[in-house]
Every structure is written in C-alpha cells, then in structure tokens.
N, CA, C and O atoms as a CHARMM CRD file, in Angstrom:
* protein
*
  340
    1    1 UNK  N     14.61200 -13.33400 -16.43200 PROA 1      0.00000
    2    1 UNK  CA    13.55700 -12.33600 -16.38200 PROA 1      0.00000
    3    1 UNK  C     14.14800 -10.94800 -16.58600 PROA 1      0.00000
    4    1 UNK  O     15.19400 -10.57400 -16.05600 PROA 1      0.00000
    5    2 UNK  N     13.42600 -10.24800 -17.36100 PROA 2      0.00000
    6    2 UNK  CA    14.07700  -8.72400 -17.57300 PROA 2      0.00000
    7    2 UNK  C     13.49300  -7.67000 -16.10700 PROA 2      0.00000
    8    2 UNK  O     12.45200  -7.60200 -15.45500 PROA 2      0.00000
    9    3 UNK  N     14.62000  -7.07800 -16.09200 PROA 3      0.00000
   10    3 UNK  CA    14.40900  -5.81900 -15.41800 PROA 3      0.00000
   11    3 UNK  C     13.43900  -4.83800 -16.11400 PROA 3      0.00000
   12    3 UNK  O     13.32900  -4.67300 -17.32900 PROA 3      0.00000
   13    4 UNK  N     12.51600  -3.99800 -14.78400 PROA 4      0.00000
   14    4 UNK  CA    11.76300  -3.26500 -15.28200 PROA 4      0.00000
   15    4 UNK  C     12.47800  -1.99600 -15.74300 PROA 4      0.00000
   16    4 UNK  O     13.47600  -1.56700 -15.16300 PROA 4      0.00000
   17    5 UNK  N     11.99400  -1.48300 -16.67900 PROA 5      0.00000
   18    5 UNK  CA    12.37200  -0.30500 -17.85000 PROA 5      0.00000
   19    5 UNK  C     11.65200   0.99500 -17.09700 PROA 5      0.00000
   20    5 UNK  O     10.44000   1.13700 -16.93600 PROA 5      0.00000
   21    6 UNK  N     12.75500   1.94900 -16.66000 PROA 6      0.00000
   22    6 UNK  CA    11.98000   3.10300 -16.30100 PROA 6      0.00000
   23    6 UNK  C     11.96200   4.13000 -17.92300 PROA 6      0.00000
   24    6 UNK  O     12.52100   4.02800 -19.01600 PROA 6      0.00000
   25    7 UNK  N     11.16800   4.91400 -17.40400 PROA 7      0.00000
   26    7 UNK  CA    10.39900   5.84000 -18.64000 PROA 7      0.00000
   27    7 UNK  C     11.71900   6.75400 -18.42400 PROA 7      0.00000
   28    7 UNK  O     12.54400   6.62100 -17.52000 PROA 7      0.00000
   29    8 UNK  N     11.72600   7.69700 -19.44900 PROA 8      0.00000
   30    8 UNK  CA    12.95600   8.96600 -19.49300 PROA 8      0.00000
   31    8 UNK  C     12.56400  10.17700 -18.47300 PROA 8      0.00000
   32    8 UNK  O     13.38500  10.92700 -17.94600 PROA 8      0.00000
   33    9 UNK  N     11.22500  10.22000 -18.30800 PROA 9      0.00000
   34    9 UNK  CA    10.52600  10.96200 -16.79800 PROA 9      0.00000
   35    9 UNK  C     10.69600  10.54100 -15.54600 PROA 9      0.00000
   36    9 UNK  O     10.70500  11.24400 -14.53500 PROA 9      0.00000
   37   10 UNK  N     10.86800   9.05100 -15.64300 PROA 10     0.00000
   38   10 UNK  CA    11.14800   8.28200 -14.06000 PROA 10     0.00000
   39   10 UNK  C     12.79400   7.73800 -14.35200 PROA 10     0.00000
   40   10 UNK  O     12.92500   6.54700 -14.07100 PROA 10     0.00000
   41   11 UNK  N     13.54700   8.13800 -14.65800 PROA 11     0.00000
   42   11 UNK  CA    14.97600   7.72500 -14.74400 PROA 11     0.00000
   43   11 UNK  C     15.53500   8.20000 -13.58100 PROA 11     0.00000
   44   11 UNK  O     16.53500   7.60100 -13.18500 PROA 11     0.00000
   45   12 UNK  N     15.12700   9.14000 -12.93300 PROA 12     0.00000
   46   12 UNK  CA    15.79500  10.20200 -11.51200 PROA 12     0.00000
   47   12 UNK  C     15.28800   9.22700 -10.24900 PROA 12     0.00000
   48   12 UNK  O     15.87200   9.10000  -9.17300 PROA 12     0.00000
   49   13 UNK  N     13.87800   8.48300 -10.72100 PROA 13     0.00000
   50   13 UNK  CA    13.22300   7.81500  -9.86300 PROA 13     0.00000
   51   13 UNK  C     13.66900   6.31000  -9.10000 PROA 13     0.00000
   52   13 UNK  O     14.26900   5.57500  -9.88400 PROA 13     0.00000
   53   14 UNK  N     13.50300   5.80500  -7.88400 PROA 14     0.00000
   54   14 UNK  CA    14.07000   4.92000  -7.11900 PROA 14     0.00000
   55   14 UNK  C     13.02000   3.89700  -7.95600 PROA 14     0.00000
   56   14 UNK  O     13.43500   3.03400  -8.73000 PROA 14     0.00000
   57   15 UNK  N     12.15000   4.04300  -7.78500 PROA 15     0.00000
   58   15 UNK  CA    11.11300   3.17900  -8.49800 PROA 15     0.00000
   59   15 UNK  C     10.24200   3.69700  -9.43000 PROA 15     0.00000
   60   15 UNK  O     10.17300   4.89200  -9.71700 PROA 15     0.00000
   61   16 UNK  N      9.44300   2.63800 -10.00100 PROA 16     0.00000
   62   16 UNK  CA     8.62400   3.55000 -11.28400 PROA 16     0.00000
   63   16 UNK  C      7.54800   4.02500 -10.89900 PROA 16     0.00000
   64   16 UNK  O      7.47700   4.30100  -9.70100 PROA 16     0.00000
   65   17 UNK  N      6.67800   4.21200 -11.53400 PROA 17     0.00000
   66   17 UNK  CA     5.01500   4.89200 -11.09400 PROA 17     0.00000
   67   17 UNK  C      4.75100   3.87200 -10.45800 PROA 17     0.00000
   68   17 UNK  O      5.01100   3.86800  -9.25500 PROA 17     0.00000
   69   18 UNK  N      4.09300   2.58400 -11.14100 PROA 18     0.00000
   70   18 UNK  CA     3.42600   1.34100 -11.01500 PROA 18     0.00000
   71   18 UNK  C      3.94900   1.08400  -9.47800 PROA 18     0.00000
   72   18 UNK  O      3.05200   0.97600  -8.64100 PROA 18     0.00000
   73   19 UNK  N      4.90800   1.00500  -9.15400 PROA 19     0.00000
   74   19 UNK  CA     5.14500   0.38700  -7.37100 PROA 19     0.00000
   75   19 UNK  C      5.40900   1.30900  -7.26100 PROA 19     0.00000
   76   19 UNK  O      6.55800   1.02100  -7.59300 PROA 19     0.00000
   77   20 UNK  N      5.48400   2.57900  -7.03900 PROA 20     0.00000
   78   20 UNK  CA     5.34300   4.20500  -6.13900 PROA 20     0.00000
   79   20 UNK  C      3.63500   3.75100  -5.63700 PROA 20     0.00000
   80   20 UNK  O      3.20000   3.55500  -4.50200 PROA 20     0.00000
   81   21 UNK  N      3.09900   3.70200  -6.65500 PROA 21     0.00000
   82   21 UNK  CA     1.63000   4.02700  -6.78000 PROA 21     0.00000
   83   21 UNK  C      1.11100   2.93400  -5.98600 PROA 21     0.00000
   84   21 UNK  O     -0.07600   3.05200  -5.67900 PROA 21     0.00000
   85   22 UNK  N      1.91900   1.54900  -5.44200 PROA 22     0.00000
   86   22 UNK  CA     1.59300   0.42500  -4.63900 PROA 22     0.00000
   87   22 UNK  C      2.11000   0.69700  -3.28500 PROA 22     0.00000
   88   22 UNK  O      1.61800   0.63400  -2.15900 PROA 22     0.00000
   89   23 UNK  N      3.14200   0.98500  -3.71100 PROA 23     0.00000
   90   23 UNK  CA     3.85200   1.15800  -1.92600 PROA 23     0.00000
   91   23 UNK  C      2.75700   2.37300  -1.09300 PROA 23     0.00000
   92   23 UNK  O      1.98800   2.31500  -0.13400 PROA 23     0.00000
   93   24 UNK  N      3.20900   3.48900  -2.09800 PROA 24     0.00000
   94   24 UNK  CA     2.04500   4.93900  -1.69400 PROA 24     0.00000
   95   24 UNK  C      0.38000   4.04000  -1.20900 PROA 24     0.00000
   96   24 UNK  O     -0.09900   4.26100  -0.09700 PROA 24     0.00000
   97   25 UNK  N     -0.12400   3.34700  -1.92000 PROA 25     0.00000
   98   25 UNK  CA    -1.54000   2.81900  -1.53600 PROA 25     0.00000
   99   25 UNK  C     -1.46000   2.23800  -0.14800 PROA 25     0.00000
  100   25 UNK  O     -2.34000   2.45500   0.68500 PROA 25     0.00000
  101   26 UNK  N     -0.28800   1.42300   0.12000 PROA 26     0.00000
  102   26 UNK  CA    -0.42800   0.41100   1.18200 PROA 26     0.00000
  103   26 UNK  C     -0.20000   1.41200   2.43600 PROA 26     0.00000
  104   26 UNK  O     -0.74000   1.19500   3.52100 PROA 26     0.00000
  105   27 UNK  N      0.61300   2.48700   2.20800 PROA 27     0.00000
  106   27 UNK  CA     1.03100   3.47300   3.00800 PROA 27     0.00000
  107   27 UNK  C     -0.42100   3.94500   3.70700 PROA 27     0.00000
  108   27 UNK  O     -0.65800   3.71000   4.89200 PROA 27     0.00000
  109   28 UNK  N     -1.18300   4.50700   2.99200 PROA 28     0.00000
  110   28 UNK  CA    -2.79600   5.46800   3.12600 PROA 28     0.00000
  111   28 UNK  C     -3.15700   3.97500   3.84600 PROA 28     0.00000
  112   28 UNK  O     -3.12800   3.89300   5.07400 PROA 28     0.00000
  113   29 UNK  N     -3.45300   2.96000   3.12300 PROA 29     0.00000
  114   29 UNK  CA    -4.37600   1.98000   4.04900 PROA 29     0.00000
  115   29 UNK  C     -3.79000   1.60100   5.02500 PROA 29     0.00000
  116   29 UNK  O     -4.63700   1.32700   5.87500 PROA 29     0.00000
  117   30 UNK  N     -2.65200   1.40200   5.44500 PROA 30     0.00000
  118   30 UNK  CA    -2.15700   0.99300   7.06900 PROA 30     0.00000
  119   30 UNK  C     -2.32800   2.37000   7.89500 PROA 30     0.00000
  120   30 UNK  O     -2.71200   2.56300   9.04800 PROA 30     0.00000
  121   31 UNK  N     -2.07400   2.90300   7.28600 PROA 31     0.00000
  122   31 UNK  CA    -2.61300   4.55300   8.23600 PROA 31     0.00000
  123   31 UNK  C     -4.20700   5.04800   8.63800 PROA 31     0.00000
  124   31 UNK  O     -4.55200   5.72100   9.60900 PROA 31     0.00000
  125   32 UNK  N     -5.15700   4.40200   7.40900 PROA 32     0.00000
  126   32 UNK  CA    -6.02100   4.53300   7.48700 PROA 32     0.00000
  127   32 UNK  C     -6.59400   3.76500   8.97500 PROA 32     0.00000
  128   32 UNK  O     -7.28500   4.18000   9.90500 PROA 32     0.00000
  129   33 UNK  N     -5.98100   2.54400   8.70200 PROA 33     0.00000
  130   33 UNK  CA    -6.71300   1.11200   9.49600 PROA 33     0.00000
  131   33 UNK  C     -6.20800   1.62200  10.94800 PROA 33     0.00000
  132   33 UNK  O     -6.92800   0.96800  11.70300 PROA 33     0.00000
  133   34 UNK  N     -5.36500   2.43200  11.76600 PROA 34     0.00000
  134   34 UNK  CA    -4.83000   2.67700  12.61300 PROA 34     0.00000
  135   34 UNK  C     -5.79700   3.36700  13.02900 PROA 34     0.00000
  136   34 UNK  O     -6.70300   2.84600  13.68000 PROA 34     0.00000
  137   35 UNK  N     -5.77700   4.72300  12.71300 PROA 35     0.00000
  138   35 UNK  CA    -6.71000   5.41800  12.72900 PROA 35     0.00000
  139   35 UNK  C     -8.17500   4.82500  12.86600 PROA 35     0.00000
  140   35 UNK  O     -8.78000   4.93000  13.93300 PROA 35     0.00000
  141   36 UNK  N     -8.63600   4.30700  11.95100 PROA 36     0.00000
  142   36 UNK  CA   -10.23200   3.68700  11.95600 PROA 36     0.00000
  143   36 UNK  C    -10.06900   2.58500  13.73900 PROA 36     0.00000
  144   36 UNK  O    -10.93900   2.47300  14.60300 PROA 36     0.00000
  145   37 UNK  N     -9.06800   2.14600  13.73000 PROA 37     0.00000
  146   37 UNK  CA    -8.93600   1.77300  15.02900 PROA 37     0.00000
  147   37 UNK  C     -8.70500   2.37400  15.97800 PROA 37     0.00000
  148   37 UNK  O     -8.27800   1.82200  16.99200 PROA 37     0.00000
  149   38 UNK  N     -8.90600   3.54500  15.90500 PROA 38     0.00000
  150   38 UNK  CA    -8.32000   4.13300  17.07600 PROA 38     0.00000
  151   38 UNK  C     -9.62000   5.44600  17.39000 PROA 38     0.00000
  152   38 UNK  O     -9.80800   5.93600  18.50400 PROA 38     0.00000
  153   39 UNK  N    -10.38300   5.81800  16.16100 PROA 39     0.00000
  154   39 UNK  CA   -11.53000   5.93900  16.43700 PROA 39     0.00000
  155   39 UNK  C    -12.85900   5.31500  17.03700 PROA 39     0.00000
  156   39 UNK  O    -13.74500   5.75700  17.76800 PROA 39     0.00000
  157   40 UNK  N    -12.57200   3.85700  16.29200 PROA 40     0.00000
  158   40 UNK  CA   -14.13300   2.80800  17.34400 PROA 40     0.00000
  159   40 UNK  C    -13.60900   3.11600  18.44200 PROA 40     0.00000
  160   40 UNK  O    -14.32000   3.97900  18.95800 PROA 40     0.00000
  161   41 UNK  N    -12.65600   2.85000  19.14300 PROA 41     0.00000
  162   41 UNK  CA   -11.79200   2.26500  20.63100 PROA 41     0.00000
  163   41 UNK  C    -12.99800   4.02800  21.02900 PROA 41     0.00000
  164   41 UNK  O    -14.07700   3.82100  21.58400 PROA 41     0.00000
  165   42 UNK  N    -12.67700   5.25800  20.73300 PROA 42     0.00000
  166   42 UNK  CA   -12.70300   6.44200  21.12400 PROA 42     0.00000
  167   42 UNK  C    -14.51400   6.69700  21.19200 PROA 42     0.00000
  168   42 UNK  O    -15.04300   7.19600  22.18600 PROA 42     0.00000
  169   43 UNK  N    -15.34600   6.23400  19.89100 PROA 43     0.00000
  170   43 UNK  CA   -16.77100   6.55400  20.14800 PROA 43     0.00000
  171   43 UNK  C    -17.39900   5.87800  20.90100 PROA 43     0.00000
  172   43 UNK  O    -17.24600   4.66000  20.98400 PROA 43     0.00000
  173   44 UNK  N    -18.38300   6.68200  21.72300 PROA 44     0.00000
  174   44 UNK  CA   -19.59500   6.06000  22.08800 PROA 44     0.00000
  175   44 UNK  C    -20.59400   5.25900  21.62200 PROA 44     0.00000
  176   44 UNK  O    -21.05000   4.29000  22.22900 PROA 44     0.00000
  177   45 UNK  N    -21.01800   5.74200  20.30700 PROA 45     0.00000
  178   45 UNK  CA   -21.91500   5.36800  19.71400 PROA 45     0.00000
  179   45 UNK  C    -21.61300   3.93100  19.01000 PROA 45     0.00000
  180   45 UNK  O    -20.65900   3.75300  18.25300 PROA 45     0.00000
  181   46 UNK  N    -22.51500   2.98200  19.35100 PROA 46     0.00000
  182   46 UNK  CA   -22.40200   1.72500  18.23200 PROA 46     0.00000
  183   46 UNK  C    -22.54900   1.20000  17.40100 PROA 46     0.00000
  184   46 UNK  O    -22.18500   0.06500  17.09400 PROA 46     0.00000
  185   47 UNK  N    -23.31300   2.19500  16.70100 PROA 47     0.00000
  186   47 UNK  CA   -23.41000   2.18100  14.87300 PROA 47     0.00000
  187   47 UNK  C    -21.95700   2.34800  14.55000 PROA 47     0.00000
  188   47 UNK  O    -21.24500   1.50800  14.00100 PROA 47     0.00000
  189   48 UNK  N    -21.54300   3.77200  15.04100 PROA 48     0.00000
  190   48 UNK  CA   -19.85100   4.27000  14.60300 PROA 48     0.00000
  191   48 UNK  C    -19.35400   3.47000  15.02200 PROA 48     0.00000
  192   48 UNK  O    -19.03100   2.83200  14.02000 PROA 48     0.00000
  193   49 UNK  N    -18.94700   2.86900  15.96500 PROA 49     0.00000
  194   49 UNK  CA   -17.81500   1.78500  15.74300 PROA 49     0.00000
  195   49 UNK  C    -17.88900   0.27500  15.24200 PROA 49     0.00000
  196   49 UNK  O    -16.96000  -0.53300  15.22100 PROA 49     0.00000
  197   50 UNK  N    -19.60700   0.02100  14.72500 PROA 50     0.00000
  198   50 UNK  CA   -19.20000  -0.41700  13.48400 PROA 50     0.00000
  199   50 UNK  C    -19.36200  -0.36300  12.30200 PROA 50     0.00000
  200   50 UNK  O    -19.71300  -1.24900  11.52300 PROA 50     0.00000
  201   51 UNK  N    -19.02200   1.05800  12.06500 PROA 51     0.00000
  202   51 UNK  CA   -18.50200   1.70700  10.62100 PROA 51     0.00000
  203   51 UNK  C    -17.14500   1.62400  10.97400 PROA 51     0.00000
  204   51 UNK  O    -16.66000   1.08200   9.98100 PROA 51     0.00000
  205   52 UNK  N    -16.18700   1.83000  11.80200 PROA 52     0.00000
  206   52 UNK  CA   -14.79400   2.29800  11.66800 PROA 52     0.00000
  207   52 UNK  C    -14.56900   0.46700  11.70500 PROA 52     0.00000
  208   52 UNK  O    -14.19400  -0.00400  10.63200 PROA 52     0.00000
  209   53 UNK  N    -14.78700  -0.56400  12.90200 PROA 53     0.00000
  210   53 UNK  CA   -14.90600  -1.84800  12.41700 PROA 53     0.00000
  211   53 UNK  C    -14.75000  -1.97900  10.95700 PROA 53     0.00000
  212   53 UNK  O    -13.66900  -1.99200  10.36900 PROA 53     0.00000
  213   54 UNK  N    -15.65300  -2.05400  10.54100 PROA 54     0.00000
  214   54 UNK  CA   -15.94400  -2.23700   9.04100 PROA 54     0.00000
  215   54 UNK  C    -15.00600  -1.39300   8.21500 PROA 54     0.00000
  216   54 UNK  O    -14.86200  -2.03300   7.17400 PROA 54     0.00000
  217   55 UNK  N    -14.45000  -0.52700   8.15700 PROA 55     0.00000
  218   55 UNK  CA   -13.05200   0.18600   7.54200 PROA 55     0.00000
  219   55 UNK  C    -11.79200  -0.37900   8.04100 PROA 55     0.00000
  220   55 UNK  O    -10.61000  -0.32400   7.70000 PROA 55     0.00000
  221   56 UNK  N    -12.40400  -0.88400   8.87700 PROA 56     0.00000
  222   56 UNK  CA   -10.35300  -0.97000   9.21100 PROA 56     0.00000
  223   56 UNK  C    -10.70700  -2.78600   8.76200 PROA 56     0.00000
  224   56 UNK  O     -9.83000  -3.23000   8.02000 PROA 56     0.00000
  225   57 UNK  N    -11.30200  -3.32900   8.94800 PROA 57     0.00000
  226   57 UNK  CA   -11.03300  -4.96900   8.26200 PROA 57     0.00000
  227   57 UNK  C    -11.36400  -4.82900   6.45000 PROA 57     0.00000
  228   57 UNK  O    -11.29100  -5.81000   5.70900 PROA 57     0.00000
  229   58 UNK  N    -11.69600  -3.54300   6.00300 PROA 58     0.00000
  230   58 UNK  CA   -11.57200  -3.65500   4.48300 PROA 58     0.00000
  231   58 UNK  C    -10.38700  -2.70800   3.94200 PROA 58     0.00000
  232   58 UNK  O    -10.18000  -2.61300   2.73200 PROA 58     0.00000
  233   59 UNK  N     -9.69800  -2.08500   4.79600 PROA 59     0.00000
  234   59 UNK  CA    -8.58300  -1.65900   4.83100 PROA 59     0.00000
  235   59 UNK  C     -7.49100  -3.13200   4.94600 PROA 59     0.00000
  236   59 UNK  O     -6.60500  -3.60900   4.23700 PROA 59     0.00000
  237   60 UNK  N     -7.89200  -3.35200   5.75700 PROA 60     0.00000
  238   60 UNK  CA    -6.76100  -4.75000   6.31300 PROA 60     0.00000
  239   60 UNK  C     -6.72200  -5.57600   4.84300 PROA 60     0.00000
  240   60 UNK  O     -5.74700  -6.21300   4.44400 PROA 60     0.00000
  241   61 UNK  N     -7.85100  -5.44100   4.21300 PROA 61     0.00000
  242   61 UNK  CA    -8.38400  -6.84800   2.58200 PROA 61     0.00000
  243   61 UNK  C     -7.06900  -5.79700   1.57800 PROA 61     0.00000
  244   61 UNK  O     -6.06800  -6.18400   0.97400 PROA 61     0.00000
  245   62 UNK  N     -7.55600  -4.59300   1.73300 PROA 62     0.00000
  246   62 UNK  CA    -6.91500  -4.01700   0.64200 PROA 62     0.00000
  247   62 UNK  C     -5.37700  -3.93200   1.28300 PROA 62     0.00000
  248   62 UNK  O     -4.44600  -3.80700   0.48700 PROA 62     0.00000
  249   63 UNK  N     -5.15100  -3.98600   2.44800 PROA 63     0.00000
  250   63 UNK  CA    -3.46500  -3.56000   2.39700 PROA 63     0.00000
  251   63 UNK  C     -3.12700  -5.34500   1.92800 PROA 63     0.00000
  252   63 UNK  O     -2.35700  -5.55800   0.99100 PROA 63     0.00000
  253   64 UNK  N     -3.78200  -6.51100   2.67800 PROA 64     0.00000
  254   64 UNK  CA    -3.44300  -7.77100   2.02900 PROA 64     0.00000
  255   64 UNK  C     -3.00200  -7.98400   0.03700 PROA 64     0.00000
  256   64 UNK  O     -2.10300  -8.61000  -0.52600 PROA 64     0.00000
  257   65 UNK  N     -4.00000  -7.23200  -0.42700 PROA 65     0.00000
  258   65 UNK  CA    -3.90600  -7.22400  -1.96800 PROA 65     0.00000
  259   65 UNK  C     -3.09400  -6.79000  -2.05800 PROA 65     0.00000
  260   65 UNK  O     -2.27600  -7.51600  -2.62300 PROA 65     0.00000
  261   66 UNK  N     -2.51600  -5.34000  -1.65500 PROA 66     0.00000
  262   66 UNK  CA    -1.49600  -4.63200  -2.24300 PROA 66     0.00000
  263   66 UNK  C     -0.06400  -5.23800  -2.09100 PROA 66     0.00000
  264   66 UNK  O      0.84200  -5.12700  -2.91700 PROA 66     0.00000
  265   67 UNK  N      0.00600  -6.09600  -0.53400 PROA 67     0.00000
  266   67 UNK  CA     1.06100  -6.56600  -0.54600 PROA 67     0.00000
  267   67 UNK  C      1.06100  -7.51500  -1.09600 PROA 67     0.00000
  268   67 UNK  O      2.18800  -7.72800  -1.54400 PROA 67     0.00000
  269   68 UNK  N      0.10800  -8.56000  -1.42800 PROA 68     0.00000
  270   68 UNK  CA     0.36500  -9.81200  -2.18500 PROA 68     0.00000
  271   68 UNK  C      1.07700  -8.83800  -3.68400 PROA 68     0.00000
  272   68 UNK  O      2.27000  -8.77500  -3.98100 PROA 68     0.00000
  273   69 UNK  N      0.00300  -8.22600  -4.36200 PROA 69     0.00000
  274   69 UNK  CA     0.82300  -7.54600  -5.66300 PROA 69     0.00000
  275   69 UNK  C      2.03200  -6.96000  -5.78200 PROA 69     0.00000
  276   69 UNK  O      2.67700  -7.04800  -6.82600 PROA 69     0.00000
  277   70 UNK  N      2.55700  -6.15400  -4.47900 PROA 70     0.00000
  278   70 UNK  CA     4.22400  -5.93600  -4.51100 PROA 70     0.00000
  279   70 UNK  C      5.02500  -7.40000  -4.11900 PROA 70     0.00000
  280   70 UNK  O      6.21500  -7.33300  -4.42900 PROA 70     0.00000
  281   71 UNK  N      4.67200  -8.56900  -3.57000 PROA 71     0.00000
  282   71 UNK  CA     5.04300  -9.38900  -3.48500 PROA 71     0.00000
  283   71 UNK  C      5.74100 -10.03600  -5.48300 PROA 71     0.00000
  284   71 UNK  O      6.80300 -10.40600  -5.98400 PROA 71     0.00000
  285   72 UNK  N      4.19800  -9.78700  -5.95500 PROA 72     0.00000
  286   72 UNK  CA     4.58500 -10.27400  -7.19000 PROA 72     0.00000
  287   72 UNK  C      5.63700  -9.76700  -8.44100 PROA 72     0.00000
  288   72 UNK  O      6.29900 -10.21200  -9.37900 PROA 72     0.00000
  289   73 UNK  N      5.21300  -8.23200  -7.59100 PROA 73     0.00000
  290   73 UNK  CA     6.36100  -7.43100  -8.96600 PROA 73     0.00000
  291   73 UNK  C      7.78200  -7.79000  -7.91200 PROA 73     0.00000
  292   73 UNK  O      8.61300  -8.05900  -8.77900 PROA 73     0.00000
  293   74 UNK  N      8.20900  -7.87900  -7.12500 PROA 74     0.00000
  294   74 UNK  CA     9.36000  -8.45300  -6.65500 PROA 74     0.00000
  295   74 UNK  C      9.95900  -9.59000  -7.07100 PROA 74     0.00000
  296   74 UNK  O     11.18400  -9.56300  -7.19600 PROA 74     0.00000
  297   75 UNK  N      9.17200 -10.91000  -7.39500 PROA 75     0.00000
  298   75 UNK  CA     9.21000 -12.03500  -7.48700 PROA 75     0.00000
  299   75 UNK  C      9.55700 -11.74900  -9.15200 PROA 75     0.00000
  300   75 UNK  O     10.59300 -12.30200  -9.51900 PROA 75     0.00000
  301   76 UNK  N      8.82000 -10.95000 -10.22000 PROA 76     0.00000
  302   76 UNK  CA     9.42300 -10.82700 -10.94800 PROA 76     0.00000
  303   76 UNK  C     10.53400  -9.90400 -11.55300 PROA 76     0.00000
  304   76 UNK  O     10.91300 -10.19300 -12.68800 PROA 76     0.00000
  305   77 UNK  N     11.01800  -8.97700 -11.01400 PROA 77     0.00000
  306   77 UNK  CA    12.16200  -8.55400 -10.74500 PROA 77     0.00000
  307   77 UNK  C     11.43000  -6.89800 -11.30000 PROA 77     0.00000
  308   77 UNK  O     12.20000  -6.07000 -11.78800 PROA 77     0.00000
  309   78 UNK  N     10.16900  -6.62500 -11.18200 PROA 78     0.00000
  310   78 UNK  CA     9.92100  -5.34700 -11.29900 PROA 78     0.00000
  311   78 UNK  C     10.46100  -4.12900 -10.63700 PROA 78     0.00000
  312   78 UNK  O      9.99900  -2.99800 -10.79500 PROA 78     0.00000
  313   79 UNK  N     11.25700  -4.37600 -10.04400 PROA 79     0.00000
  314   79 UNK  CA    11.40300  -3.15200  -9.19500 PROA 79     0.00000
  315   79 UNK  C     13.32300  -3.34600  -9.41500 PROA 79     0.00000
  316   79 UNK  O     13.87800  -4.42900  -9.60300 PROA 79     0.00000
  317   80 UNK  N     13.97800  -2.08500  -9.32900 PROA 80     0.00000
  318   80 UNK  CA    15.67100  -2.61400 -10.12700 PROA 80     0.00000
  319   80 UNK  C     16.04500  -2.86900  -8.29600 PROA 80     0.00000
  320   80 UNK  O     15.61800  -2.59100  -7.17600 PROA 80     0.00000
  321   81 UNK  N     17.46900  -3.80700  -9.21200 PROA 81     0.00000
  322   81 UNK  CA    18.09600  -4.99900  -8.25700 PROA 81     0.00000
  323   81 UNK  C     18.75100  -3.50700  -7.27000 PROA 81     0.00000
  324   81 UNK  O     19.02000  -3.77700  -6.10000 PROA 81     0.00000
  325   82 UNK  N     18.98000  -2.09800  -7.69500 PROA 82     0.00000
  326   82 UNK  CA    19.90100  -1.75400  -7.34900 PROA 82     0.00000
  327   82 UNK  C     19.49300   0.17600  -7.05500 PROA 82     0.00000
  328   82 UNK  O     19.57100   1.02700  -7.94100 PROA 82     0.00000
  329   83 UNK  N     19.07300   0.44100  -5.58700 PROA 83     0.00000
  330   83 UNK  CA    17.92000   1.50500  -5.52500 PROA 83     0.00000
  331   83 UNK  C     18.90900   2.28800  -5.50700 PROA 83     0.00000
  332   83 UNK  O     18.60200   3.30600  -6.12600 PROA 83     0.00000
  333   84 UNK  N     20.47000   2.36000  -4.91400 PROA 84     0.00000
  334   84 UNK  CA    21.31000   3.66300  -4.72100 PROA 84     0.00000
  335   84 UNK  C     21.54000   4.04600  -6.50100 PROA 84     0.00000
  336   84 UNK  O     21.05000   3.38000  -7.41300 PROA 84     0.00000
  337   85 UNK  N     22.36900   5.22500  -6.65900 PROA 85     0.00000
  338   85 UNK  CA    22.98800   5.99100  -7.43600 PROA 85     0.00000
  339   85 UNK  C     24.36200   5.22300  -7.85500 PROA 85     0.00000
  340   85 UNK  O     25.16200   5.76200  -8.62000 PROA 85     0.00000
C-alpha cells in the first residue's frame, strides 16, 4: 500500500488536511458531548435536557463515524509511518 502524498503546502505538516480535518472534528464532538452533558445534569427544565440528551447521543454517532474513518485511513497507511522530523 502506498503512503499518503502530502501537497508542497502540507510538507511542514505532521499530517495532511484530510486527517487534521478528522482528528480536529472528533476533537469539537467529544468536547461538545461533555459539555451537552454537563448542561442536562445542570437544567431544570425538561424539554432542555432533552435537547442536550439528544446532542450528546448524536455527537456520540458522529464521534463513532469519525473514529471508525480514522480507523480506516490508518489501516490503509494514510497517515506517514513516521510523525517526527
């Protein structure tokens, strides 16, 4: 399997856009889902906590996707064998 090809803009870069732009996503949604949990726990109201409910288990779907998909660019060697300098 070939190694992924960085662009002459991402050559300085540890990784390329494509998994910056995955890792960065999964980052916002586990932060998100914390948060959305940590708001129901905090309101009174029971509509709002289940809206933040309902964000943090479609947060939880999307951080699942994202990691299954960095799972896959791993598996195919998207990301280089070798992150130091």
């Amino acid at each position: 399997m070939a190694t992924a090809q960085l662009s002459t803009r991402d050559q300085d870069a540890i990784v390329d856009d494509t998994n910056h732009d995955l890792i960065h996503a999964l980052s916002v949604r586990l932060d998100s889902r914390w948060h959305d949990g940590s708001y129901a726990a905090e309101t009174k109201c029971q509509g709002c906590k289940k809206v933040f409910d309902r964000l943090r288990a479609m947060d939880a779907e999307a951080a699942r996707l994202l990691t299954g998909e960095l799972k896959n660019h791993i598996t195919d060697n998207k990301f280089p064998l070798d992150l130091t300098d």
